[in-house]
GUMIRO-576024 format. One line per field, with one value per residue (C-alpha): y, z, x; chain. Coordinates in nm, 2 decimals. Example, Ala and Ser with C-alpha at 12.3 -4.5 7.8 and 13.67 -1.06 7.14 Angstrom:
v: [-0.45	-0.11]
w: [0.78	0.71]
u: [1.23	1.37]
chain: [A	A]
***
This chain:
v: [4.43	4.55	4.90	4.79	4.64	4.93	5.11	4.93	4.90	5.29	5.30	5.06	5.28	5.60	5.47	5.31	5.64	5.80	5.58	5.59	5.94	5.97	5.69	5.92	6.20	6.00	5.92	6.31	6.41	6.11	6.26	6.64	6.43	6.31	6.66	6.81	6.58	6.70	6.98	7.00	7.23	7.59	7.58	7.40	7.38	7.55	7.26	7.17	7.16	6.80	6.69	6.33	6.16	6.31	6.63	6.99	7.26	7.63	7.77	8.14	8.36	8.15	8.52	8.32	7.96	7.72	7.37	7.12	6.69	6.53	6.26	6.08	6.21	6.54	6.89	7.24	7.55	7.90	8.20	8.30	8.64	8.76	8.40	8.09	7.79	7.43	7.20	6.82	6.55	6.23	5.98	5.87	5.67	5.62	5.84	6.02	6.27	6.33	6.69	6.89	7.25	7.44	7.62	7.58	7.19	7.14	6.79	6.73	6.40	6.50	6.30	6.39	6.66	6.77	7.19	7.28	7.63	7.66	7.94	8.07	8.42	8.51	8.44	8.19	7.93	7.73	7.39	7.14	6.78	6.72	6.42	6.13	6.10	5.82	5.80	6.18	6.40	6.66	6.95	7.29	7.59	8.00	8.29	8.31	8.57	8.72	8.98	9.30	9.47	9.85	9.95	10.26	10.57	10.73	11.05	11.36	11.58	11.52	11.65	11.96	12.02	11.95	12.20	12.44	12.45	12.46	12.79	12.89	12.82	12.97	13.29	13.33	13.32	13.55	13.77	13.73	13.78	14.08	14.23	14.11	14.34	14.65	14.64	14.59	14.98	15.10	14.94	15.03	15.41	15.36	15.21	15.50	15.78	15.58	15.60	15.97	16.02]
w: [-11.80	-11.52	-11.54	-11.53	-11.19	-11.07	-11.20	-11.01	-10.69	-10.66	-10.69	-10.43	-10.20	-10.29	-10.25	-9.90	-9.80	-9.87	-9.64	-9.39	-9.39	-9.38	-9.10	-8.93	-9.01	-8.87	-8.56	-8.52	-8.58	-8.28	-8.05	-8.11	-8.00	-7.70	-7.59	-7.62	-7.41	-7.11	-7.02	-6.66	-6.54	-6.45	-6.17	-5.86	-5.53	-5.23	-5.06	-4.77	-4.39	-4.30	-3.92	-3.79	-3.54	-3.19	-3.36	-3.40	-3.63	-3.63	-3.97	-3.83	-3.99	-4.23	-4.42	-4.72	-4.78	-4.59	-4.68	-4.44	-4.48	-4.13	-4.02	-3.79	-3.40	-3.56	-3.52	-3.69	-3.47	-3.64	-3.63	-3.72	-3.73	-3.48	-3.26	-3.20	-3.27	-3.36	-3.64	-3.57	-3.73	-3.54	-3.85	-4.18	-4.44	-4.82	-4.93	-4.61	-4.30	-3.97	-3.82	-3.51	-3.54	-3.20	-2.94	-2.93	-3.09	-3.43	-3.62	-3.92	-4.20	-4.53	-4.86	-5.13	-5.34	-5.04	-4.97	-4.61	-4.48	-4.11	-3.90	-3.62	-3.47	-3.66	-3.97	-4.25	-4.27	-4.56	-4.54	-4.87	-4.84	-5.17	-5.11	-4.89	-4.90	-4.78	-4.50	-4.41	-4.47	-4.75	-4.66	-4.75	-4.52	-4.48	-4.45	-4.74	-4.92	-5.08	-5.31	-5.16	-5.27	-5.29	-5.13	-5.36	-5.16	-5.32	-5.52	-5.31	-5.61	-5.59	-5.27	-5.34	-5.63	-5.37	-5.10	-5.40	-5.53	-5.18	-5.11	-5.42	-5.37	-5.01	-5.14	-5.42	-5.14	-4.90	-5.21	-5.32	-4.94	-4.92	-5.26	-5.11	-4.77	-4.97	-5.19	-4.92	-4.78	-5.13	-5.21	-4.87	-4.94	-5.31	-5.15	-4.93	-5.20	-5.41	-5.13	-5.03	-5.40]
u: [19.57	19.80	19.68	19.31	19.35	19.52	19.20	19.00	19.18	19.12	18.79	18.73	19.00	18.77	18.45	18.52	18.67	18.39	18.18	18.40	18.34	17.94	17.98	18.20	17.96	17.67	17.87	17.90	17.55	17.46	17.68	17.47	17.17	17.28	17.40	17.09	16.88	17.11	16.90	16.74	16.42	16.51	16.21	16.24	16.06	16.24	16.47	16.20	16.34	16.36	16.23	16.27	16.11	16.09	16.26	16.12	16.24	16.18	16.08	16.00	15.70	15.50	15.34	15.53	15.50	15.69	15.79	15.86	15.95	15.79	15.81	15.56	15.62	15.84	15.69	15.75	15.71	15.62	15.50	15.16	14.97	15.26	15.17	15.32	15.23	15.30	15.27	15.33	15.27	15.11	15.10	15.18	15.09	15.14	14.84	14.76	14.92	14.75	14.89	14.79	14.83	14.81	14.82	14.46	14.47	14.28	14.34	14.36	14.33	14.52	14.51	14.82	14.72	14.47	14.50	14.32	14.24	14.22	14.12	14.35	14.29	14.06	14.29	14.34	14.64	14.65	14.83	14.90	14.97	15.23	15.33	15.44	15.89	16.06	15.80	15.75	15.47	15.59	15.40	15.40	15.20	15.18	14.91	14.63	14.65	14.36	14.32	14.22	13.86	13.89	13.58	13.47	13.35	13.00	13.07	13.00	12.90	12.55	12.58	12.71	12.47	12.19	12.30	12.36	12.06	11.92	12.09	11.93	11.62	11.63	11.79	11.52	11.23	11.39	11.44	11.04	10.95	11.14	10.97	10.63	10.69	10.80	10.55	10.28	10.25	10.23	9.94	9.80	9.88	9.69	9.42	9.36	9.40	9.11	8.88	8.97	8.88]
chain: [A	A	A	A	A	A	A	A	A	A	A	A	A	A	A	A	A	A	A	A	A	A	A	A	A	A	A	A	A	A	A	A	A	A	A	A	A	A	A	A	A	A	A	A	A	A	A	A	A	A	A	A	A	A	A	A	A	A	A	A	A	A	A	A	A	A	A	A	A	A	A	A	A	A	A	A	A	A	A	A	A	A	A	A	A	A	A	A	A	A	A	A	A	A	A	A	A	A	A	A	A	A	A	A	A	A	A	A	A	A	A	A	A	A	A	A	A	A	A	A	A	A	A	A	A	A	A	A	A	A	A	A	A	A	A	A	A	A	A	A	A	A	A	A	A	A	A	A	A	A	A	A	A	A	A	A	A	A	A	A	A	A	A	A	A	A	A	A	A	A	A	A	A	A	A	A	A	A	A	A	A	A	A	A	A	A	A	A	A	A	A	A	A	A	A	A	A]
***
C-alpha cells in the first residue's frame, strides 16, 4: 500500500511539472508577440519650421518643398524664382487657412487636403494645406516641377536627298544642252552638202 501512494504522488509531481513548463513556454511565446508590434514607420515628413503669432521665419529658396506650422498673424519669407516674397497666414480654422502670398498680394482660402498653384513671375508655386496643428496652418510649398517635353527637331535628310537630286537633275540638262549645241553645226554642214548635191 505504501509503495502505491508513493506511485502516485510522482505522477502528480511530473505531470504538474510538465504544465508548469508549457505555461512557461506560453508565457515565452507572449512575450515574442509583444516585441514585434514595437516597430515604427521608416518614412517621415521633414520636421516643419514652426512660426507663432506676430513671428516670421525665413525658410530660404523653396525650388524644393518647404514645410512650415503657422499660426494665425505668423508669416514665412522665401525665395522664389531668385525673388522674395512672403507667405503669411491671416486665419485659421479647424478645416480651413486663409494666406497672402506677396510682394504683389494674392489671397487665398484653403480646405485640408486642398493643393493650389499660383502664378508669380511668370512661374508656378504650388502650396498644400495638410492639416490644421494645435491651431496652425500645416502647410507645405515650393516651385512646380514639370516634366520637360523634348521638342524633336525634323530630320534633315530629305533635305539633302532633295538638293541632291537637284544637282542632278541640273547637271543632266546642262549636259543634254551642251550635246544639243555640238551637234547643231553638224547638221547644218550635212544640210548644206545635200543641197550642193
Amino acid at each position: 500500500m505504501g509503495s502505491s501512494t508513493t506511485i502516485a504522488f510522482e505522477i502528480i509531481t511530473n505531470t504538474g511539472g510538465s504544465g508548469g513548463s508549457g505555461g512557461g513556454g506560453g508565457g515565452s511565446g507572449a512575450g515574442d508577440s509583444d516585441d514585434s508590434d514595437d516597430t515604427e514607420p521608416i518614412d517621415k515628413q521633414p520636421t516643419p519650421t514652426v512660426v507663432e503669432e506676430g513671428e516670421t521665419a525665413n525658410v530660404g529658396d523653396v525650388a524644393t518643398t518647404k514645410y512650415v506650422q503657422v499660426a494665425s498673424g505668423g508669416s514665412v519669407e522665401f525665395t522664389f524664382n531668385a525673388e522674395a516674397h512672403t507667405l503669411e497666414v491671416t486665419g485659421v480654422t479647424k478645416t480651413t487657412a486663409t494666406v497672402i502670398i506677396s510682394s504683389d498680394p494674392i489671397e487665398l482660402t484653403l480646405t485640408v487636403g486642398e493643393t493650389r498653384d499660383v502664378e508669380l513671375n511668370g512661374e508656378t508655386l504650388t502650396l498644400t494645406l495638410n492639416s490644421i496643428v494645435d491651431g496652425k496652418a500645416d502647410l507645405s510649398f515650393g516651385a512646380t516641377t514639370e516634366p520637360e517635353i523634348k521638342e524633336e527637331k525634323p530630320s534633315l535628310l530629305w533635305l539633302w536627298i532633295l538638293i541632291l537630286l537637284a544637282v542632278i537633275g541640273f547637271g543632266w540638262y546642262k549636259y543634254r544642252l551642251n550635246q544639243t549645241k555640238q551637234a547643231a553645226p553638224k547638221r547644218i554642214a550635212t544640210r548644206k552638202r545635200r543641197k550642193r548635191r
